[in-house]
C-alpha positions in Angstrom: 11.6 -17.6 -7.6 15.3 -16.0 -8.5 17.0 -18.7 -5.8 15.7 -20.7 -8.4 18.5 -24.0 -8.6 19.2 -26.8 -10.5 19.2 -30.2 -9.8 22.8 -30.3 -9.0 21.8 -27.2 -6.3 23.4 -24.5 -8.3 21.7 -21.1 -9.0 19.6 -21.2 -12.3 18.4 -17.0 -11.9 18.3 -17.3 -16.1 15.6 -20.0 -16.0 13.5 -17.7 -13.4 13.7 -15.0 -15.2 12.3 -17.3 -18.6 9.7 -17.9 -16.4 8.4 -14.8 -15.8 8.7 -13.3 -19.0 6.9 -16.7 -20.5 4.1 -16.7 -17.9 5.2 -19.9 -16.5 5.5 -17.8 -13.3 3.3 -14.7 -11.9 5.1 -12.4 -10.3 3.5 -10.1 -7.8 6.6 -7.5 -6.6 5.3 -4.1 -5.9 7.7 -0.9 -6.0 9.4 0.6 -3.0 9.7 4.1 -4.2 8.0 6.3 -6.8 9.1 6.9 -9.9 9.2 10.8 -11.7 7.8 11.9 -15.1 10.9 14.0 -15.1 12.5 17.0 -13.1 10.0 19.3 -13.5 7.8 17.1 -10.6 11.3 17.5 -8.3 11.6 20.6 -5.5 13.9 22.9 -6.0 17.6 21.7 -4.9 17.8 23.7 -1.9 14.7 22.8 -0.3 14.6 20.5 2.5 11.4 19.8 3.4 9.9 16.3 2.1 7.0 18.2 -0.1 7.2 17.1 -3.1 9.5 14.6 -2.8 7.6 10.8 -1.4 4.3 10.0 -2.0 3.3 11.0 1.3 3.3 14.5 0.3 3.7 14.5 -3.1 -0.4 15.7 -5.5 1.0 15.5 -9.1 0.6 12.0 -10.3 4.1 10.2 -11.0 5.6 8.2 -14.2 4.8 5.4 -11.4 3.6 5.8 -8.1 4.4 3.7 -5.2 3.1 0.6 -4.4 2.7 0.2 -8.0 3.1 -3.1 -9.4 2.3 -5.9 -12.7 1.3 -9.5 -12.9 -0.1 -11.5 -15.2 -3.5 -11.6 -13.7 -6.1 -8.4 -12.7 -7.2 -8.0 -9.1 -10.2 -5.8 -8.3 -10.2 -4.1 -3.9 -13.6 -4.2 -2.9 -15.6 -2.2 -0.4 -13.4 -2.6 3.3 -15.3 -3.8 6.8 -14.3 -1.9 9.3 -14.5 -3.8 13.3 -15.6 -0.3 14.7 -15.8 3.0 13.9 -14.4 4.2 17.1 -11.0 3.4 18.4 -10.0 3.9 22.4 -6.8 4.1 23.9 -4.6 1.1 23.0 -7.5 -0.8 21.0 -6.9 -2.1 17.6 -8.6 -2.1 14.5 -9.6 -5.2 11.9 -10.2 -4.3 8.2 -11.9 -7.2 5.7 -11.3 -6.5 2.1 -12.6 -8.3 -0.4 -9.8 -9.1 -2.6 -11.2 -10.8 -6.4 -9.2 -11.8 -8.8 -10.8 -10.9 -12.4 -8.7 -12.5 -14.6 -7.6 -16.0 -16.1 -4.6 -17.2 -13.8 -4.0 -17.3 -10.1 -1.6 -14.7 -9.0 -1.4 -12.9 -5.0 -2.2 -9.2 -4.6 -0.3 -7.0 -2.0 -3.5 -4.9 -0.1 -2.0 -1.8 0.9 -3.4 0.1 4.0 -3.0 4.2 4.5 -3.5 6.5 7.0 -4.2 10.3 7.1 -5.3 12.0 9.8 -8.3 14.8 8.9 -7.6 18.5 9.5 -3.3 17.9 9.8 -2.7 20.7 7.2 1.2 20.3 7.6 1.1 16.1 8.0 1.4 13.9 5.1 -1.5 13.0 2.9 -1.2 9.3 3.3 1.1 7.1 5.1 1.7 3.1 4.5 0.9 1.9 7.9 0.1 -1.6 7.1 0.2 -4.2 3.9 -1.0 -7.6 3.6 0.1 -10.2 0.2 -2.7 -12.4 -0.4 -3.2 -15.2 -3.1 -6.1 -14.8 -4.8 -7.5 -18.0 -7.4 -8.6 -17.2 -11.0 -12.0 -15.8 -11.1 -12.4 -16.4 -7.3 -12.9 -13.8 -4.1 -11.3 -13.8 -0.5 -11.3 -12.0 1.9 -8.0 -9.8 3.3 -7.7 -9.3 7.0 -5.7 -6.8 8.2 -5.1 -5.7 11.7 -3.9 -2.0 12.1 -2.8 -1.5 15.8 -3.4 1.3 17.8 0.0 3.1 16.6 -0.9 3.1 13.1 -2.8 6.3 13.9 0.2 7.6 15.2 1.4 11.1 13.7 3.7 14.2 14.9 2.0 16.4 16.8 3.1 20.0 16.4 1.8 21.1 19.8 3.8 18.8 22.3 6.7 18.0 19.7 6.9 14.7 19.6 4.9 11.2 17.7 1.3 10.0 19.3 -2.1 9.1 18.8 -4.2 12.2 19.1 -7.6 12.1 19.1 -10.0 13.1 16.2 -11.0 12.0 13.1 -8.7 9.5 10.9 -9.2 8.7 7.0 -8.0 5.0 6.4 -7.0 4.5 2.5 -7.0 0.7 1.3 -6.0 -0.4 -2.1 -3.0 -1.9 -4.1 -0.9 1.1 -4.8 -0.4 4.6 -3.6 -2.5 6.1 -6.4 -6.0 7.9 -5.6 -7.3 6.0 -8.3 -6.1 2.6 -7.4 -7.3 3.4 -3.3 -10.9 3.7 -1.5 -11.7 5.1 1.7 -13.1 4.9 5.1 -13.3 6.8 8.7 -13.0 6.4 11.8 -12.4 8.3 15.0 -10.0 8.4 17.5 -11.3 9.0 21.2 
């Protein structure tokens, strides 16, 4: 929508941006990072580690989390379909989410997809393994496929010191932003 041009095929980004802020256009952009209250949520300067500082390990809730995102329309994730609740080597998953669109305008939703594997006390609490943008009609309901490959459940395993797929028990975390409140969640295992 900001490539917007005119008719003699110059850039018009002034006209898109009158656009969105009339509601002649619905944007749908989500953020790519997190946003702090203010310092007080940073680590001290001298750590290192990532605690604290993404929302893959962060717990205190941010000014604006990740993932987070307006429009001129209200979308509402429903209850996620899983294709099995057991994965094998090298086999893939497929997630249906209802996506409905509760308000009085067309607009497109971005379904985000999270992954956590249970009983990893030093892995992150959620990781963005998969997203999916899908126009949704006013007042109407579709249906978001999503296929999360076998990698997605792919984490650092202390014990041999490098990435894979171990086996055990994996929560999968659907929703539109990084926020607990804005995700739901369902399980599956790993054989």
């Amino acid at each position: 929508m900001l490539n917007r041009l005119s008719k003699a095929g110059s850039p018009q980004p002034g006209q898109a941006v009158a656009d969105i802020l009339s509601g002649d256009f619905n944007p749908s952009g989500k953020l790519p990072i997190r946003f702090y209250k203010d310092t007080t949520q940073l680590p001290h300067f001298e750590d290192y580690t990532m605690k604290g500082r993404t929302y893959r390990y962060m717990s205190e809730a941010p000014l604006f989390t990740f993932g987070y995102g307006l429009c001129y329309t209200s979308f509402t994730i429903g209850n996620a379909q899983t294709s099995k609740t057991e994965i094998r080597k090298n086999e893939d998953l497929q997630l249906t989410i209802p996506v409905s669109n509760t308000g009085r305008r067309e607009g497109a939703e971005v379904v985000q997809v999270y992954v956590r594997k249970v009983n990893d006390a030093g892995g992150p609490t959620k990781t963005l393994r998969c997203f999916k943008r899908v126009g949704v009609g006013a007042g109407k309901t579709i249906q978001a496929i999503i296929d999360l490959p076998y990698n997605a459940f792919e984490f650092f395993d202390t014990t041999s010191g490098v990435m894979k797929v171990t086996p055990g028990a994996y929560e999968i975390w659907y929703g539109n932003s990084s926020a607990a409140k804005d995700l739901k969640m369902t399980k599956v295992n790993v054989l």
